[in-house]
LUMBA-774277 format. One record per atom (N, C-alpha, C): x negated, y, z; residue in three letters. Coordinates in steps of 0.1 Angstrom, whole numbers, plus 5000, padded with zeros to 4 digits. Example, Ala and Ser with C-alpha at 12.3 -4.5 7.8 and 13.67 -1.06 7.14 Angstrom:
486849435078ALA
487749555078ALA
486849675078ALA
487249785071SER
486349895071SER
487150005079SER
END
This chain:
297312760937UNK
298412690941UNK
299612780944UNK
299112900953UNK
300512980958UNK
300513060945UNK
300313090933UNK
300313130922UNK
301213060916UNK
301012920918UNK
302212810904UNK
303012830912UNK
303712790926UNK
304412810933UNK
305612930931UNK
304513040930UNK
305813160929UNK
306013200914UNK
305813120908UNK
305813120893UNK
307013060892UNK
307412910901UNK
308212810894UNK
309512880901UNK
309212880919UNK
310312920930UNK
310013030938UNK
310113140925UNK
309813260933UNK
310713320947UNK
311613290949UNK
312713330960UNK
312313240971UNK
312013090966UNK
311413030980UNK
310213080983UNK
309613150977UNK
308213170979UNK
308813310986UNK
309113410985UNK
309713530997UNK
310313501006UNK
310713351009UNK
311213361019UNK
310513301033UNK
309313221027UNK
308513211034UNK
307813311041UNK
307713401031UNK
307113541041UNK
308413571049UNK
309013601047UNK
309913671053UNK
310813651064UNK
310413471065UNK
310813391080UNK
309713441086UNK
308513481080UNK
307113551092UNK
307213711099UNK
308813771091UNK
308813901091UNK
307813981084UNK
307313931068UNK
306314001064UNK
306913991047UNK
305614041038UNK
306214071025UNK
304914011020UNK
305113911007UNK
303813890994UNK
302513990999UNK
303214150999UNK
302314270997UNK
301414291009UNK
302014231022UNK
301614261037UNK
302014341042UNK
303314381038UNK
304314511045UNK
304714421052UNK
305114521061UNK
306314441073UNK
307314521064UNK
308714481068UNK
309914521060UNK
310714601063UNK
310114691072UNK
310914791070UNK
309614901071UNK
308514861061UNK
307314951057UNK
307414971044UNK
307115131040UNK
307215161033UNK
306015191024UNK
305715151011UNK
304615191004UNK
303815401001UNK
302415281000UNK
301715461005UNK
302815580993UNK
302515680999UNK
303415760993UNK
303015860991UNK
302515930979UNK
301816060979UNK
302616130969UNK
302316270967UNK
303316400957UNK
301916490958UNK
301916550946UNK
301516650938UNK
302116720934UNK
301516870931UNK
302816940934UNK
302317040920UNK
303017120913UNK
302717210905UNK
301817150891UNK
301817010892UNK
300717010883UNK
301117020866UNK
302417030864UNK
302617050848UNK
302817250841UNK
301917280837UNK
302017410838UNK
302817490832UNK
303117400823UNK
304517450806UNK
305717460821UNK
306017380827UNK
307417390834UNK
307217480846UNK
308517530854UNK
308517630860UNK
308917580871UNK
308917430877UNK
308317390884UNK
308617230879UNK
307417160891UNK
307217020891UNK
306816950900UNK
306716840897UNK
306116760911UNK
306016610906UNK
304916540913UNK
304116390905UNK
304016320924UNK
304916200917UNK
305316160931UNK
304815980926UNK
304415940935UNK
303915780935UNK
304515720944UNK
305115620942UNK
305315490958UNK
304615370955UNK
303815340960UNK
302915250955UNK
302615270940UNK
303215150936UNK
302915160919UNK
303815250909UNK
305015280914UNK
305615350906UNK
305515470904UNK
305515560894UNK
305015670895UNK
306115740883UNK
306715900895UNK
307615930888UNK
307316050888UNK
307416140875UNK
307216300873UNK
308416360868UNK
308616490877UNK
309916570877UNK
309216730867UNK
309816780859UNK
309316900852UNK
310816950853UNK
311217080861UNK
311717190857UNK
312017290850UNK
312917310837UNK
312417430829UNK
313817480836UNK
314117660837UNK
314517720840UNK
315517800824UNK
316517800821UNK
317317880810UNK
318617960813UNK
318518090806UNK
319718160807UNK
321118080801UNK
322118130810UNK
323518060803UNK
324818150806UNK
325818110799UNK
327018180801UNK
327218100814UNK
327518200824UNK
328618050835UNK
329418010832UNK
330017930839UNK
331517800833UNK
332517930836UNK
333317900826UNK
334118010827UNK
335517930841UNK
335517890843UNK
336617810856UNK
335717860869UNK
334317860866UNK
333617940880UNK
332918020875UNK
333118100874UNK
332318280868UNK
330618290875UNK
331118230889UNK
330118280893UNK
328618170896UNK
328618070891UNK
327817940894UNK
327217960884UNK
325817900883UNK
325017850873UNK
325117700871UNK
324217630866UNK
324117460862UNK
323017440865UNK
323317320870UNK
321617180869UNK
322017110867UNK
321217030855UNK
321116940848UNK
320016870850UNK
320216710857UNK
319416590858UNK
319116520844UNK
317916450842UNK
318016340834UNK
316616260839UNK
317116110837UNK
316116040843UNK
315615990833UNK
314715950825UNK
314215870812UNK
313015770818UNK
313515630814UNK
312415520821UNK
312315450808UNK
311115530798UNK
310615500789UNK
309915330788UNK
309615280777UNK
309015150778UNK
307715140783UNK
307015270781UNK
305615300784UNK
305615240800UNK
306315260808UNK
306615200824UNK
306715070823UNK
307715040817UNK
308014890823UNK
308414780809UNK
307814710809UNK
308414590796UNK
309814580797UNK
310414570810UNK
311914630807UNK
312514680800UNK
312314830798UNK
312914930786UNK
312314920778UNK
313114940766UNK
313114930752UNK
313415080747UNK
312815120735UNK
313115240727UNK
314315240726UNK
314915350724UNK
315915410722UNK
316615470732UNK
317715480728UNK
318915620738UNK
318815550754UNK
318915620764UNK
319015620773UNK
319815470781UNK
318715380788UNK
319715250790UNK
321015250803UNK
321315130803UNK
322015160819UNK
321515180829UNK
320315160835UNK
319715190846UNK
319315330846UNK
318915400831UNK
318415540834UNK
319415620834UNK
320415570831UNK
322215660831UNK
322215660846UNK
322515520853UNK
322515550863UNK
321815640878UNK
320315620870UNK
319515690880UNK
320315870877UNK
319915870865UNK
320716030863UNK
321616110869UNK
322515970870UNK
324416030877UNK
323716010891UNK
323115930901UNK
322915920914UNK
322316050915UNK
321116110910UNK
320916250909UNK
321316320913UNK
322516360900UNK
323516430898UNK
324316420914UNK
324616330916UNK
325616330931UNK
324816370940UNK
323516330946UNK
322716400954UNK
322916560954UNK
322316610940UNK
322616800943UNK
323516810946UNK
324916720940UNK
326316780944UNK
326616760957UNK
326416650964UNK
326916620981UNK
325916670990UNK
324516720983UNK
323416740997UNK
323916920996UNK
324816920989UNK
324117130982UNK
322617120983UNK
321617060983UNK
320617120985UNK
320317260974UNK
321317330966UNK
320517480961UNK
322217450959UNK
322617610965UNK
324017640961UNK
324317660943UNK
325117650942UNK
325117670922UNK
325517840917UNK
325917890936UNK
326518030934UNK
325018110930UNK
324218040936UNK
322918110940UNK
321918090927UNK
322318030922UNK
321418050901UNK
322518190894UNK
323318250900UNK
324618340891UNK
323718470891UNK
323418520881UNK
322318670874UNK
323718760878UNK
324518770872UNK
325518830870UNK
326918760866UNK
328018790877UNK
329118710876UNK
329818730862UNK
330418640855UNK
330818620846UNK
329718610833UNK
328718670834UNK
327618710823UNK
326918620821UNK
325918630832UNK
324918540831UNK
324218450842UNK
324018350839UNK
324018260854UNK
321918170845UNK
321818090855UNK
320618000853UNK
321117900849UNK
320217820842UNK
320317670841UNK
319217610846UNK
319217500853UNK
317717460858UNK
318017320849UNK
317417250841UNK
317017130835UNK
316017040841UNK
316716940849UNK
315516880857UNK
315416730850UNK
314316760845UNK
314116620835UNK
312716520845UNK
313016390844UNK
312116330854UNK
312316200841UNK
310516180841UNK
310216090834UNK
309115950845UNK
309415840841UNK
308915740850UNK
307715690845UNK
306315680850UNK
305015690838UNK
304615520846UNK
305315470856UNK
305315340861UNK
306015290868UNK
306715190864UNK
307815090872UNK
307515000875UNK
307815030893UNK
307814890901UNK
308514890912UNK
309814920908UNK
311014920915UNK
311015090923UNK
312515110932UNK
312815190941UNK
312715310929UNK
313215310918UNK
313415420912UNK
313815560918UNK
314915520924UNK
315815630932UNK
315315750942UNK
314315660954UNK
313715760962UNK
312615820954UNK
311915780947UNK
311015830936UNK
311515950932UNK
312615940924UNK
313016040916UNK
313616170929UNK
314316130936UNK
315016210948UNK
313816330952UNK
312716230958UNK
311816310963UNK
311416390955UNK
311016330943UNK
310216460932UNK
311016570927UNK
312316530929UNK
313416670928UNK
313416760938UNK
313116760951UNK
312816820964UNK
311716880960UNK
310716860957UNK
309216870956UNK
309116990941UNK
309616920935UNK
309717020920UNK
310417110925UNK
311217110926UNK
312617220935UNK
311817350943UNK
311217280950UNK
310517370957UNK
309317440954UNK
309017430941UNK
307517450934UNK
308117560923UNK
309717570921UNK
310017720913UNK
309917860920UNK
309617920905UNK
309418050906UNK
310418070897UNK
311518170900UNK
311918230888UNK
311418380888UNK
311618430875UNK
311418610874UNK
312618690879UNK
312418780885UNK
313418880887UNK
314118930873UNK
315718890874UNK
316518960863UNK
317519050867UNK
317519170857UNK
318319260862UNK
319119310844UNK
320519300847UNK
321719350834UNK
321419470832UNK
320919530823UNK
320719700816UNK
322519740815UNK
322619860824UNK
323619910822UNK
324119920810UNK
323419980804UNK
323620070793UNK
323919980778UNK
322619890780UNK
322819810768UNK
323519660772UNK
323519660785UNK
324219450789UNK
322919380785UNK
322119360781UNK
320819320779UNK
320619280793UNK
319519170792UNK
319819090809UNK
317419180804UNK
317119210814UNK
315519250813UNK
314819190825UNK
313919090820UNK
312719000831UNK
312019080833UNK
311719050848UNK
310419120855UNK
309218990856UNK
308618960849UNK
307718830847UNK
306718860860UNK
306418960862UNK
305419020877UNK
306118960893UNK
307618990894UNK
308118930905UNK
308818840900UNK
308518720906UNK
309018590913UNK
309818580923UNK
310718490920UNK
311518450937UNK
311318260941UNK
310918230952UNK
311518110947UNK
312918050949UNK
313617960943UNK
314517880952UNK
314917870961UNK
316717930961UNK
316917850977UNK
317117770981UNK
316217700985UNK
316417550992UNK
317517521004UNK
318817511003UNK
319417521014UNK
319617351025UNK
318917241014UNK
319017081020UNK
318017061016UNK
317716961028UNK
316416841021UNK
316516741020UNK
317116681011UNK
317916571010UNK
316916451003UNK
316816301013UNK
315716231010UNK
316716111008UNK
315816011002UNK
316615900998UNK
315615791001UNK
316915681009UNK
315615561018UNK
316515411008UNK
315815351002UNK
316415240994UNK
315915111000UNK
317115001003UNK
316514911012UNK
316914800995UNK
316814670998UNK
316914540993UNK
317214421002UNK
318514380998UNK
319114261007UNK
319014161004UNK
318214091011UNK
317913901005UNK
318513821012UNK
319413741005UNK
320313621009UNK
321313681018UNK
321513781017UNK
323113881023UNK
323013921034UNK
321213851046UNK
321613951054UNK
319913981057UNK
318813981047UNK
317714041059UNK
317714181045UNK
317114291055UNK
316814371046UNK
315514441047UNK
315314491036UNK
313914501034UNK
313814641029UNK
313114771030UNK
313214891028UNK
312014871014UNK
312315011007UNK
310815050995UNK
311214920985UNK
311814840981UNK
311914730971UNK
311014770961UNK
309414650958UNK
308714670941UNK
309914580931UNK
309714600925UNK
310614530909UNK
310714420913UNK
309814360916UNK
310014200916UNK
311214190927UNK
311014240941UNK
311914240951UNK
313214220947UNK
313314350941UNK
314714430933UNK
315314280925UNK
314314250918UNK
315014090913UNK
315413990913UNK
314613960932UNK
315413870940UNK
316113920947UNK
316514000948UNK
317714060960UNK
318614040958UNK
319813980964UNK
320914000964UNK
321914160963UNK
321314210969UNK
321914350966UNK
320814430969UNK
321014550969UNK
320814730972UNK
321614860973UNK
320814910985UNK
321215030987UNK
320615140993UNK
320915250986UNK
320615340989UNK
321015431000UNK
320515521010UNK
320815601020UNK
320715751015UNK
321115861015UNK
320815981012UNK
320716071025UNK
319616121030UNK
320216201046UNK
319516331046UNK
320016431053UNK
319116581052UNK
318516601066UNK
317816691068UNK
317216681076UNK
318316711092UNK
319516751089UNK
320116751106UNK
321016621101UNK
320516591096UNK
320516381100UNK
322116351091UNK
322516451080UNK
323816421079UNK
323316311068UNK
325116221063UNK
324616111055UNK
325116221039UNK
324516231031UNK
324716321017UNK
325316231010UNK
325016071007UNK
325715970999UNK
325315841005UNK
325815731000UNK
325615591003UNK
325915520987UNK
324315470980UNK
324915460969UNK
324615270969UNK
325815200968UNK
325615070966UNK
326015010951UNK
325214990946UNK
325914920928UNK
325914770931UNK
327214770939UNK
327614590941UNK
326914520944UNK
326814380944UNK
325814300956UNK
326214230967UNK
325514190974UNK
326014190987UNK
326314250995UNK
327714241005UNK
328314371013UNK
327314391025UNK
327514481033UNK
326614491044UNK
327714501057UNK
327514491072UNK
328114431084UNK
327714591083UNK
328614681092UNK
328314811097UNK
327014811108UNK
326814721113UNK
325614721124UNK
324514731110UNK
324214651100UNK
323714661090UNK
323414801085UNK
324314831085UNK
324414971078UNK
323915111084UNK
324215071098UNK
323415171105UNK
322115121108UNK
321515011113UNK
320114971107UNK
319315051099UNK
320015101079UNK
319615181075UNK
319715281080UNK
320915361081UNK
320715451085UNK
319815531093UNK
319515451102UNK
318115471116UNK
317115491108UNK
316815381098UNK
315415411092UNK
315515501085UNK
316315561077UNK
316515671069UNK
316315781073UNK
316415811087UNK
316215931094UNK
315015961096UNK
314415831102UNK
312815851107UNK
312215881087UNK
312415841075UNK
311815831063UNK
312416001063UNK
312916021067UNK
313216161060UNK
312416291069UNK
311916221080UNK
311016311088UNK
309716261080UNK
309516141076UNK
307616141071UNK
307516211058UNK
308816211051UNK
308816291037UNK
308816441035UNK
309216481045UNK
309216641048UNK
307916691052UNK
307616611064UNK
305816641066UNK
304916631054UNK
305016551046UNK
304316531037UNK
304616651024UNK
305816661023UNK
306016801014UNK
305216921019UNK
305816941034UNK
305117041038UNK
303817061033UNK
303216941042UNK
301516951041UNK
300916991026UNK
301616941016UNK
301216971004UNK
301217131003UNK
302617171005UNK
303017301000UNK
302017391007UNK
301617351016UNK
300617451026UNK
299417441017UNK
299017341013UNK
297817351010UNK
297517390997UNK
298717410989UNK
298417500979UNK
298817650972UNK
299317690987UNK
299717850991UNK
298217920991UNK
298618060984UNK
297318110984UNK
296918140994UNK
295818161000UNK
295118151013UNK
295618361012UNK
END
């Protein structure tokens, strides 16, 4: 019966729960789904990280490349996001070029490194004017069911922190840039920049972690971005319903506490696959 029900009036059917303060799934709503990361597991890339929220499951691969720096900043390197939410994920996407949701996950990205600095861009530069890094941070979605965003965020932190590059040094003599494949550095991680995604139903309850279905009845969404000394890095809302500033700090609050369980959990990982 509650099957035909949320077949015909799926929105009356969440709201039933959600006058109980609960969710379909038996979250309370401002609970977030289990959350695990893996770390190092793709070995071709130079770093990675395999990050789950419940059902969704998002993988970040790292490849590291030489580049000219921009010649307007001599001294920076580049990173380059891309998010690809192949069909293999979700009956949603369709083959071909990149749709509007994966454009957008990309540029959200993209603004994170830029407003968290989490890795200065001075700090990829080999040699000013010569030669700088490129980091290529490609993140592919192997399951969709909603909350794309913190998925991908975190597995950027996670991969981030899982590089090694080789020591490079410019031959005087010839300009030749020569790897030391023996020494490694990793990353300076200078932010930890986490991302808490809520879903607004009927304009004013909100609900944190949105699955797909949620996302579909929601009147709006948004995202929080915060580092760990609690600053806000972005606020990404793509229209919807507005939010009351008491609203907003609401998120806020939970964002802070989600960005202390996400760090512990990186930690814990990273520790445990340091060589003893």
């Amino acid at each position: 019966m509650a099957a035909g029900f949320k077949t015909v009036e799926p929105l009356e059917y969440y709201r039933r729960f959600l006058k109980e303060n609960c969710r379909p799934d038996g979250r309370e709503l401002g609970e977030f789904r289990t959350t695990t990361v893996n770390i190092g597991s793709i070995t071709t890339a130079d770093g990675s990280a395999l990050v789950k929220l419940g059902n969704t499951t998002v993988i970040c691969g790292i490849k590291a490349e030489f580049a000219e720096p921009p010649a307007q900043s001599t001294n920076k390197g580049y990173i380059v996001p891309n998010v690809d939410l192949p069909p293999l994920c979700s009956s949603r996407f369709r083959p071909g070029p990149p749709g509007e949701e994966a454009q957008a996950a990309s540029q959200f990205i993209a603004d994170v490194i830029e407003n968290s600095e989490i890795i200065m861009k001075e700090d990829l530069c080999i040699a000013n004017g010569k030669l700088a890094w490129v980091l290529y941070c490609d993140f592919i979605c192997l399951d969709y069911d909603g909350n794309i965003l913190d998925a991908c965020t975190f597995a950027l932190l996670a991969a981030l922190k899982n590089v090694q590059l080789p020591t490079v040094t410019i031959n005087e003599e010839t300009g030749l840039a020569e790897v030391d494949l023996k020494q490694t550095n990793p990353l300076n991680i200078r932010k930890h920049p986490v991302a808490t995604s809520f879903a607004v139903f009927d304009d004013t309850i909100l609900i944190v972690d949105p699955t797909a279905e949620e996302e579909d009845l929601a009147t709006g969404t948004v995202t929080i971005v915060m580092d760990e000394e609690g600053r806000l890095c972005s606020v990404h809302k793509p229209g919807g319903s507005g939010l009351t500033a008491a609203k907003l700090q609401d998120c806020i609050t939970r964002a802070v506490t989600r960005h202390k369980e996400v760090k512990k959990l990186i930690n814990k990982v990273i520790k445990s696959i340091k060589p003893k």
